[in-house]
VOGU-3710 file (C-alpha; in Angstrom, 3 decimals, decimal comma):
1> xxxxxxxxxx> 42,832/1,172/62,833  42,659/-1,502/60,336  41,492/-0,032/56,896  38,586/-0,662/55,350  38,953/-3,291/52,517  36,684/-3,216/49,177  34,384/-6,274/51,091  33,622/-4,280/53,915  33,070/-1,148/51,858  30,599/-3,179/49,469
11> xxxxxxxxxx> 28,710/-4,619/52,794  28,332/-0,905/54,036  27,255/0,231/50,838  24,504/-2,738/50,901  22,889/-1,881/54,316  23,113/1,954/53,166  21,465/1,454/49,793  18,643/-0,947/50,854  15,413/-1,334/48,126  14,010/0,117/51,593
21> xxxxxxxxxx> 15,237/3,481/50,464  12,200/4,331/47,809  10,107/6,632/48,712  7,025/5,493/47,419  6,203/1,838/46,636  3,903/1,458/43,828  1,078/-1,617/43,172  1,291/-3,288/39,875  -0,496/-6,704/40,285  -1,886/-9,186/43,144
31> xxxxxxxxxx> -5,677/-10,219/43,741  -8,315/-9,189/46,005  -10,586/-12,228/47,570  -13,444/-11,767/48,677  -15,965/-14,325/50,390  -19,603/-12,987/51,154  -21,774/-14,109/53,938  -24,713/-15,762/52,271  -27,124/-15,933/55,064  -26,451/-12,216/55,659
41> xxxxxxxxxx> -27,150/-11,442/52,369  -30,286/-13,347/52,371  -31,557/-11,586/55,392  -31,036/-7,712/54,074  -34,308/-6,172/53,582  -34,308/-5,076/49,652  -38,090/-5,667/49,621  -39,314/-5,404/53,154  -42,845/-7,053/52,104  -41,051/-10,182/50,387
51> xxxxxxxxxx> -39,266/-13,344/52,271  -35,955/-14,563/52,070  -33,578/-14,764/50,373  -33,640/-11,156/49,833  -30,290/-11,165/47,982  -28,241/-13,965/46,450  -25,011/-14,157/43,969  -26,326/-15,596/40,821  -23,658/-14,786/38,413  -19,610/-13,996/39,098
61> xxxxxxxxxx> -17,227/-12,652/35,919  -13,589/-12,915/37,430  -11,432/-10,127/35,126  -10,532/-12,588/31,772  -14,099/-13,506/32,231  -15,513/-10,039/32,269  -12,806/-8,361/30,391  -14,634/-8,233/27,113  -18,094/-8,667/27,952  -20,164/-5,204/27,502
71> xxxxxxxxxx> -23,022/-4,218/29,920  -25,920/-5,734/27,810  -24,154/-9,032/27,905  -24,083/-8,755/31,817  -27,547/-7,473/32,154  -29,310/-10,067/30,280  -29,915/-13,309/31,733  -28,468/-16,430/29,584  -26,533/-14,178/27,348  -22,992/-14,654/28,772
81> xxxxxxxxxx> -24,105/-16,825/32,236  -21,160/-19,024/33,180  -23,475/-20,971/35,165  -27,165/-21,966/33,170  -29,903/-21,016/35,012  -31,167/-18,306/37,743  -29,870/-20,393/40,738  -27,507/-19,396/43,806  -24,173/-19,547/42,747  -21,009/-20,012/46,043
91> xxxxxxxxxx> -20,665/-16,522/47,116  -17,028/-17,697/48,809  -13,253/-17,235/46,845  -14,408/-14,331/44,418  -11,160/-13,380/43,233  -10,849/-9,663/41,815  -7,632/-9,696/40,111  -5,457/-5,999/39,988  -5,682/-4,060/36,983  -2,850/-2,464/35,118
101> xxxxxxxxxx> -2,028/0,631/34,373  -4,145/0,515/31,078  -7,232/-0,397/30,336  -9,601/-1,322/27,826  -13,655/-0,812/27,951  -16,165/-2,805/26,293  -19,663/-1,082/25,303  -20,921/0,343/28,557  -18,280/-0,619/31,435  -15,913/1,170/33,399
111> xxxxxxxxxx> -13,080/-1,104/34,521  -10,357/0,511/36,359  -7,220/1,275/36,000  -4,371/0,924/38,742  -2,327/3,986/39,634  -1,650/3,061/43,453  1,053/4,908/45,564  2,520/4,800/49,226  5,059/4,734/51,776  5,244/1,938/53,179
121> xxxxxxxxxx> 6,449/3,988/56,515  3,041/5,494/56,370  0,434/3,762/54,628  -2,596/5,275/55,388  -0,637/8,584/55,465  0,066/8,451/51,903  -1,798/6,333/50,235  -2,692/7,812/46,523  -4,726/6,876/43,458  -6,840/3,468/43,204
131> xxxxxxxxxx> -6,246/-0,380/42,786  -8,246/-1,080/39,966  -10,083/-4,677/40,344  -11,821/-6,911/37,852  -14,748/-8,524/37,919  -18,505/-7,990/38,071  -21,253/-9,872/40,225  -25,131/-10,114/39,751  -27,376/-10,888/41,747  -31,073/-12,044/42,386
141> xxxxxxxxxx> -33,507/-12,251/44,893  -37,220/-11,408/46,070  -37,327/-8,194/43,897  -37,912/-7,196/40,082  -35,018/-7,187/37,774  -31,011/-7,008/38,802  -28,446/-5,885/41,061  -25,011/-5,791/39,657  -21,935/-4,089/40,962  -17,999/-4,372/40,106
151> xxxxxxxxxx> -15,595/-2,580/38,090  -14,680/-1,932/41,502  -11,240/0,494/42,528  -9,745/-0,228/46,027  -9,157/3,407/47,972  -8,547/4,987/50,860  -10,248/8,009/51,803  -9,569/9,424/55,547  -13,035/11,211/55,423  -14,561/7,767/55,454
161> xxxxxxxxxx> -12,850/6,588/58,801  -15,919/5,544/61,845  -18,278/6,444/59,148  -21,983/4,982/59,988  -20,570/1,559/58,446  -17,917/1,498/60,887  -15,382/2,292/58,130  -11,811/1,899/57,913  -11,244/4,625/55,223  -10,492/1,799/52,610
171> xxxxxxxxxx> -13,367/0,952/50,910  -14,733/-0,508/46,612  -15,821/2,403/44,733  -18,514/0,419/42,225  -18,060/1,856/38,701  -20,484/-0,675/36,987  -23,553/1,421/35,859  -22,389/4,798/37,631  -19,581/5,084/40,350  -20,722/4,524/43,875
181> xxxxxxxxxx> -18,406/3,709/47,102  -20,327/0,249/47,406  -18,622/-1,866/49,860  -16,911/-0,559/53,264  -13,549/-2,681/54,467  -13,603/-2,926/57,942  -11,649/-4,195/61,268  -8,757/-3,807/58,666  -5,336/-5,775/59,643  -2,409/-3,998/57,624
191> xxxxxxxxxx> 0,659/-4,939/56,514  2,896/-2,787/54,107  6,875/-2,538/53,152  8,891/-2,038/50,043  7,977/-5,494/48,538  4,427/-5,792/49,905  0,882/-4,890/50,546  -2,120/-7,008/52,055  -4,956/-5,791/53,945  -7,716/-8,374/55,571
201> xxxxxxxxxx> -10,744/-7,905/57,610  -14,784/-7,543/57,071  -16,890/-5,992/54,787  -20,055/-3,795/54,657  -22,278/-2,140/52,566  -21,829/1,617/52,186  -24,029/4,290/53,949  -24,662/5,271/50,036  -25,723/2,062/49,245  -27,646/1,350/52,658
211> xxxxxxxxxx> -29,659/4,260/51,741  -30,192/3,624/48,454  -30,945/-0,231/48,394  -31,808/-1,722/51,934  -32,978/-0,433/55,355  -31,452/1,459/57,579  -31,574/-1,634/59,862  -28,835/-2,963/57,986  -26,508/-0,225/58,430  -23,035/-1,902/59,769
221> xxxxxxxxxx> -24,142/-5,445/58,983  -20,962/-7,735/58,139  -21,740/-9,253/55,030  -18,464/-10,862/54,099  -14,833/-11,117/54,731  -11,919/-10,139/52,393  -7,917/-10,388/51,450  -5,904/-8,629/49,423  -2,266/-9,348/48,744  0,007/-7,350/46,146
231> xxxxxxxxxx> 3,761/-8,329/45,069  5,067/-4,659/45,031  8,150/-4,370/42,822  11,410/-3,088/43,911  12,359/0,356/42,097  14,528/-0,324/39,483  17,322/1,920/40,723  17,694/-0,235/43,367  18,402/-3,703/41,104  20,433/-2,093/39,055
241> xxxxxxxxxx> 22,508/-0,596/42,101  22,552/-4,283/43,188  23,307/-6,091/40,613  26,989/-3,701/40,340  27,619/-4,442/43,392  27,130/-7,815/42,859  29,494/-7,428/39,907  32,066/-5,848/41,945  32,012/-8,632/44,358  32,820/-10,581/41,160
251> xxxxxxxxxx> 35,466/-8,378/40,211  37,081/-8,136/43,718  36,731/-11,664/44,115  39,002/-12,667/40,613  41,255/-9,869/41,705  42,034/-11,359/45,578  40,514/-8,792/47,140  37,642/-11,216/48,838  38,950/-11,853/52,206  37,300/-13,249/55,131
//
């Protein structure tokens, strides 16, 4: 039997010693997109003895934009609008961009922080902590004063799975004004390994919300569409054990020791 020469050790050492070997992958940045069904919204019945449109996006804070506003600066119409007026804004490409692991609050919000764990051999398995998400959104419509929700965190909870929204188990807990699981991700498509995360499918409002804004008619009525995608970094243990072998290669290759 031939021996083994450094090369072929080195190769071996790469398939053994894969990034793929971390236990837990971990979710530091990416964005979550979501684009709302207007006509949906404009049909829910908020005020049964009003007419459409019931609901409609009239202000959207992305996180810079929101990130130092406080909650009497949301709440008041023409104090920090980014668009003049009372009008229907797009509700279509809200981006929600991932928190870190810090945060800071301004006068009367709650913005998230991100503390996100998994496997990526068993997602849903192991899935632990919350993907915080900036931005806030406010809406209008045939009824007195304003509904706003956001500081949302992204989590998975298996109690939630075939709820009466149809849920998935992942779902936007609302922390704007008091925490509330406000939004219900649905018909979820998956995708998770050591460098990546993105989830896609429909949304709904919670049962919570269902019960506490609309009519139970609109239980399970898709009111938007979403994406989220998140660069996951590769453990640090694992570059480092890279980048030595790639510095042995170097080594072995000045040396002679590189053979075909």
């Amino acid at each position: 039997m031939k021996p083994s020469t450094p090369a072929s050790l080195m190769i071996s050492a790469l398939v053994l010693f894969s990034p793929s070997i971390a236990p837990a992958a971990t979710v530091t940045s990416g964005a979550f997109t979501m684009n709302l069904d207007r006509n949906a919204l404009a049909q829910m019945v908020l005020n049964p003895t009003g007419t459409p449109p019931t609901l409609y996006l009239e202000e959207f804070w992305n996180a810079s934009a929101s990130a130092s506003l406080t909650s009497t600066q949301i709440n008041t119409a023409g104090v920090a609008d980014l668009v003049p007026g009372t009008g229907e804004i797009p509700a279509a490409g809200l981006v929600y961009d991932v928190t870190g692991a810090t945060v800071t609050n301004p006068a009367g919000r709650a913005i998230q922080a991100t503390n996100f764990t998994y496997d990526p051999n068993d997602l849903t398995g192991t899935a632990s902590g919350q993907i915080g998400l900036g931005g806030v959104m406010r809406f209008l419509g045939n009824f007195p004063g304003i509904f706003v929700t956001g500081d949302y965190a992204l989590r998975y909870d298996a109690t939630r799975v075939d709820n009466p929204a149809d849920g998935s188990g992942w779902y936007l807990l609302n922390n704007y004004g008091f925490p509330i699981p406000v939004l219900e991700l649905t018909d979820v498509t998956a995708s998770s390994n050591p460098f990546s995360l993105t989830l896609s499918g429909n949304l709904k409002w919670s049962p919570e919300v269902t019960s506490a804004f609309f009519a139970p008619s609109d239980l399970g009525t898709t009111v938007g569409t979403f994406a989220f995608a998140s660069p996951v970094p590769v453990p640090a243990a694992a570059w480092l054990f890279g980048s030595g072998l790639i510095g042995l290669a170097g080594v072995a290759r000045r040396r002679g020791l590189w053979r075909a």
